[in-house]
C-alpha positions in Angstrom: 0.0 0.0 0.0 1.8 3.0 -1.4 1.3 6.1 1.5 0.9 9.7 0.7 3.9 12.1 2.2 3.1 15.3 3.0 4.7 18.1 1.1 6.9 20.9 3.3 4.8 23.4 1.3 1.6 21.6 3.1 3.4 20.9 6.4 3.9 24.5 6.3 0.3 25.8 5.0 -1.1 23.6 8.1 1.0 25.3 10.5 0.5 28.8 9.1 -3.3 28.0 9.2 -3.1 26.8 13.5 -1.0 29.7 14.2 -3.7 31.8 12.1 -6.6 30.3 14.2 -4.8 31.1 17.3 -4.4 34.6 16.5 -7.7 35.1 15.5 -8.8 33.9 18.6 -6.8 36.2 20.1 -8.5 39.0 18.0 -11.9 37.8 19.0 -11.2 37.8 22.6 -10.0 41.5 22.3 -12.7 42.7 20.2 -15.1 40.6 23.1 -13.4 42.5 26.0 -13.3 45.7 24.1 -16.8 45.7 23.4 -18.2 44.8 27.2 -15.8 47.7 28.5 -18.1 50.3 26.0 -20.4 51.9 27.4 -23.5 54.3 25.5 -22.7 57.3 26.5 -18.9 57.3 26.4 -16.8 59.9 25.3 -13.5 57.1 24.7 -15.8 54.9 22.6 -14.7 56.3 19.0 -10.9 54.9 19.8 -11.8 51.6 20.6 -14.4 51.4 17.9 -11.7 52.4 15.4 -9.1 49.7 17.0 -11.8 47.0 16.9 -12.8 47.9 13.1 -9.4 47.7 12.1 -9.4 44.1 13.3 -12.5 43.4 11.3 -10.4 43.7 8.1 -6.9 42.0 9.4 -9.7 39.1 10.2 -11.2 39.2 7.0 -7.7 39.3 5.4 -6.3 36.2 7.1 -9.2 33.8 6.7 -8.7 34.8 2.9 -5.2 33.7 3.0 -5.8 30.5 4.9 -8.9 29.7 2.0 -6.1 30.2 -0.4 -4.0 27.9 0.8 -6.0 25.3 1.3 -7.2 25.9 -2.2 -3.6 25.6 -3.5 -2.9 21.9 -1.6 -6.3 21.0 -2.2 -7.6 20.7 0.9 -11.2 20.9 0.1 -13.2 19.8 3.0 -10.8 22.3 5.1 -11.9 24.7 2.9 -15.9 24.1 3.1 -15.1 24.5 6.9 -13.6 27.4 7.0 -15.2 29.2 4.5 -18.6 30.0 6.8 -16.7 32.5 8.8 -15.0 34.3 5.9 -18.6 34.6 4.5 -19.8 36.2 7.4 -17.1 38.0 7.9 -17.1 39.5 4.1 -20.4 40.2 4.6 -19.9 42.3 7.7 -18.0 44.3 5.3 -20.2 44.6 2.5 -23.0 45.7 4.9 -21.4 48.4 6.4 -23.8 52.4 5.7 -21.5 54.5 3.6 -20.7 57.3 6.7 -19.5 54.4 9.1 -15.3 53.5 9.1 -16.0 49.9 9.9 -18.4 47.2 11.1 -18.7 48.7 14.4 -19.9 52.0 14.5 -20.6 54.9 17.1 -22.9 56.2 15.6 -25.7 53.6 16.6 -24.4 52.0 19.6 -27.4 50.7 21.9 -26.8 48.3 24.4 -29.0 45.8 22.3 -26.0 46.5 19.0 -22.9 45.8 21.5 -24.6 42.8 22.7 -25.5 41.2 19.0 -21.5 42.2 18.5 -20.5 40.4 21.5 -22.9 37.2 20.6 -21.1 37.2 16.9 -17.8 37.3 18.3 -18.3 34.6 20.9 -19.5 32.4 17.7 -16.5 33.4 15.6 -14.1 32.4 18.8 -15.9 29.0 19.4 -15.9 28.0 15.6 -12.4 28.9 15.6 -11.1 26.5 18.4 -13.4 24.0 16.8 -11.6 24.5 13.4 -8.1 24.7 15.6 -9.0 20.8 16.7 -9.7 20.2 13.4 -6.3 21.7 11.9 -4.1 19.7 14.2 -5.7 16.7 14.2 -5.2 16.8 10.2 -1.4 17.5 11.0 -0.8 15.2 13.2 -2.5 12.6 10.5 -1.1 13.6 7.6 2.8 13.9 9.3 4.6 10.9 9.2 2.9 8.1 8.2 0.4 9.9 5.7 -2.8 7.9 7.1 -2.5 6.9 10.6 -5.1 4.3 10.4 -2.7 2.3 8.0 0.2 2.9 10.4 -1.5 1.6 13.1 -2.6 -2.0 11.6 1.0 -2.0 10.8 2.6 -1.9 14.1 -0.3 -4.4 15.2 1.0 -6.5 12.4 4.6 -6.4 12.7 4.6 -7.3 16.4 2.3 -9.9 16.1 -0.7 -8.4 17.9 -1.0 -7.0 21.1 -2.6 -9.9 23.2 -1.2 -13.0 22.2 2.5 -11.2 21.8 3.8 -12.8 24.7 2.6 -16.1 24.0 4.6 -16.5 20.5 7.6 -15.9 21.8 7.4 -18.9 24.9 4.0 -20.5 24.4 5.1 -22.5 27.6 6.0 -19.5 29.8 3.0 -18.9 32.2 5.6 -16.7 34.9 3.5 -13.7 33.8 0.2 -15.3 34.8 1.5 -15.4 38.1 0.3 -12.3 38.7 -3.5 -12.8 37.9 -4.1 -15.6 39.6 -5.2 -15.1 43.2 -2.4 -15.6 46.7 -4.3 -19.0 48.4 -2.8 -19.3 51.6 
């Protein structure tokens, strides 16, 4: 059975894409403890609405780069995953009124609006550590052995099995029975 390698361009696409989850985690934790610290009526909300809209494109950006790559090693189910997010995400930015800067905006910020934010955020965070499982449980598949399944049957194979090991090598030898078999005094 021939096994598939993985390429150092892949290896490396993988790791860019965990590493890329875990920032973006990151990012949504930020943009969740940023928005819960706004307030109505507050006079320092314009800075931190502009530092949290500025994340909304760097987001937008690296889920784009991660879909590339996966494209590019054809990593199509990865792809279908992840692209959800960067569709929500794009649309964010397509939806935004011409006079605000970003998805986030002062301009109509109720308690009800920094709520819905928070809510979307905490999705984004949760898909992402979903999708970070699913990233390095693909890498740690695919290095090595290209298909773990097929490098497990193989060690079972090679050393016989994992039950009757022992008893190949000294089908007399019953010393490590000893140890099941109950002290009668």
């Amino acid at each position: 059975m021939a096994e598939i390698e993985m390429s150092r361009g892949e290896f490396a696409m993988l790791w860019f894409a965990i590493l890329n989850m875990l920032v973006l985690m990151v990012t949504y934790l930020f943009v969740i403890a940023r928005l819960s610290d706004l307030d109505e009526n507050s006079m320092h909300n314009s800075s931190a609405v502009r530092r949290i809209n500025r994340l909304a494109y760097y987001q937008v950006i690296s889920h784009a780069l991660v879909l590339i790559g996966l494209a590019v090693y054809k990593r199509y189910w990865l792809l279908l995953v992840n692209s959800p997010v960067f569709v929500w995400e794009l649309y964010e930015l397509w939806s935004i009124p011409k006079r605000n800067h970003g998805p986030y905006s002062t301009l109509n910020l109720t308690e009800d609006r920094i709520l819905t934010y928070m809510r979307n955020n905490a999705i984004k965070l949760v898909f992402s550590i979903v999708i970070l499982v699913v990233y390095i449980c693909c890498l740690i598949l695919d290095t090595g052995h290209g298909n773990a399944l097929n490098h497990a049957a193989f060690i079972h194979d090679y050393y016989g099995g994992i039950s009757h090991h022992r008893f190949q090598e000294n089908p007399g030898d019953t010393e490590h029975l000893k140890i099941l078999q109950p002290s009668v005094k």
